[in-house]
C-alpha positions in Angstrom: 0.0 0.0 0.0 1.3 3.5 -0.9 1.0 6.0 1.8 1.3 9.5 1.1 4.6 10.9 1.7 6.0 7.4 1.6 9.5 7.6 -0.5 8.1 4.2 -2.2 7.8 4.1 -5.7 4.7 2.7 -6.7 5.4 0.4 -9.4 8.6 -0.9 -8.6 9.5 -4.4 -8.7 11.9 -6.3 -6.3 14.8 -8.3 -7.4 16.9 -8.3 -10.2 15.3 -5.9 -13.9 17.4 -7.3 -16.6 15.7 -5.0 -19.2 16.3 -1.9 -16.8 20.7 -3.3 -16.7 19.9 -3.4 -20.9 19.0 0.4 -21.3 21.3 1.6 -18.7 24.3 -0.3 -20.7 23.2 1.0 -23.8 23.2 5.0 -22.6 26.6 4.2 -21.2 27.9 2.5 -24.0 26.3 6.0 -26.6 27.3 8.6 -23.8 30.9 7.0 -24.3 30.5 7.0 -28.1 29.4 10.9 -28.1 31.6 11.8 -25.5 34.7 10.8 -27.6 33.1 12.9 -30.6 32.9 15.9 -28.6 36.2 15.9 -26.8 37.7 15.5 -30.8 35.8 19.0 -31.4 37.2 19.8 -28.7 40.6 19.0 -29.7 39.9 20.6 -33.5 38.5 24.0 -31.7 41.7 24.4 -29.8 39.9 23.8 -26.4 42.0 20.6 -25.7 45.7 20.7 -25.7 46.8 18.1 -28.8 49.7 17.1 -27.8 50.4 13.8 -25.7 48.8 10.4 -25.8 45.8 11.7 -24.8 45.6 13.7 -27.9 46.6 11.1 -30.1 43.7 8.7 -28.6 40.7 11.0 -28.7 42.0 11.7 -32.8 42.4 7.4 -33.4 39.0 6.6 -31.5 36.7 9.8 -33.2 38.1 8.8 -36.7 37.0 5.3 -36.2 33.8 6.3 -34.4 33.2 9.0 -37.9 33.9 6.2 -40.0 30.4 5.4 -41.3 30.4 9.2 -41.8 32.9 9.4 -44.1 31.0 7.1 -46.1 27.8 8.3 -46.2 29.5 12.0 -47.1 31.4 10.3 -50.2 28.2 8.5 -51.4 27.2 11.8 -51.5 27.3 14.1 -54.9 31.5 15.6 -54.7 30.6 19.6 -53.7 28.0 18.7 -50.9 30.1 15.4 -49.5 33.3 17.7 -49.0 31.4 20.1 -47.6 30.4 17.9 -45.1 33.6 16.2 -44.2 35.3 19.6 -43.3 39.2 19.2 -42.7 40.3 17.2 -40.0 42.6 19.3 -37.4 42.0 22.8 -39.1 39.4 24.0 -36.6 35.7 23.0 -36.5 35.2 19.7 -38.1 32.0 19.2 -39.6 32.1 15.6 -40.0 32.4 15.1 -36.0 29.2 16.9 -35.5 27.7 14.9 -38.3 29.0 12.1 -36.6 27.6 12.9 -33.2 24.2 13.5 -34.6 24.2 10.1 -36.5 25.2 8.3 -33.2 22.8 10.4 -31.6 20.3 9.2 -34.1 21.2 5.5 -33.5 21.0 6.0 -29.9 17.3 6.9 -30.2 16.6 4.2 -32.5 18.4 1.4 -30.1 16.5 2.5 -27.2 12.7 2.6 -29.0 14.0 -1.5 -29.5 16.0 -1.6 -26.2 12.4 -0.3 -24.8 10.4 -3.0 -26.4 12.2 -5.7 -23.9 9.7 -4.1 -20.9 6.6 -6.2 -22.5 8.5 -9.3 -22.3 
C-alpha cells in the first residue's frame, strides 16, 4: 500500500530488472561514443591541448567512431560530401558533428528497441 509521503515508488518491482541493466548499458555505451566525438571538437577548436597520448587517442578513437560518416558523405554528390567532411585538425570539423548526430540518431533508435524488452 502507498502511503502519502512514503519515499516508495509505486510500481517498482523487487529483485533483479534485466531489461532496466539493458538500457542503462546502452546510454553508457552511446554517452561514451558521443563523449569521444565531442572531446575530438574539442581537440579541432583548440579547447584541448593536442599534444600527448591523450591527444593522439581521442584523434584514433573519433576517426573510427566517424567512419560510417565518411561514407555516407562520399556516397554523397562531390561539392555537398566535401562540404560535409570539413578538414580534419584545421578547426571545426563538420564531419564530428555529423558524426555525433548520427550516433545520436542511433541511440534513439536502439533504445525505441531496447524499450520494447519491458513487455517481455
Amino acid at each position: 500500500m502507498n502511503v502519502p509521503g512514503s519515499r516508495e515508488a509505486p510500481h517498482t518491482r523487487p529483485g533483479f530488472d534485466l531489461s532496466r541493466t539493458i538500457r542503462r548499458f546502452v546510454l553508457l555505451s552511446f554517452a561514451l561514443v558521443q563523449m569521444m566525438l565531442v572531446a575530438r571538437i574539442l581537440l579541432d577548436l583548440g579547447v584541448i591541448p593536442g599534444g600527448g597520448s591523450l591527444g593522439d587517442l581521442i584523434v584514433r578513437t573519433s576517426d573510427t567512431l566517424a567512419t560510417p560518416v565518411l561514407g555516407v558523405a562520399d556516397a554523397l554528390p562531390s561539392m555537398l560530401g566535401s562540404a560535409l567532411t570539413g578538414f580534419i585538425g584545421n578547426g571545426f570539423n563538420m564531419t564530428m558533428v555529423m558524426a555525433l548526430a548520427g550516433w545520436t540518431v542511433v541511440e534513439g533508435l536502439v533504445m525505441r528497441v531496447v524499450k520494447k524488452f519491458d513487455a517481455i
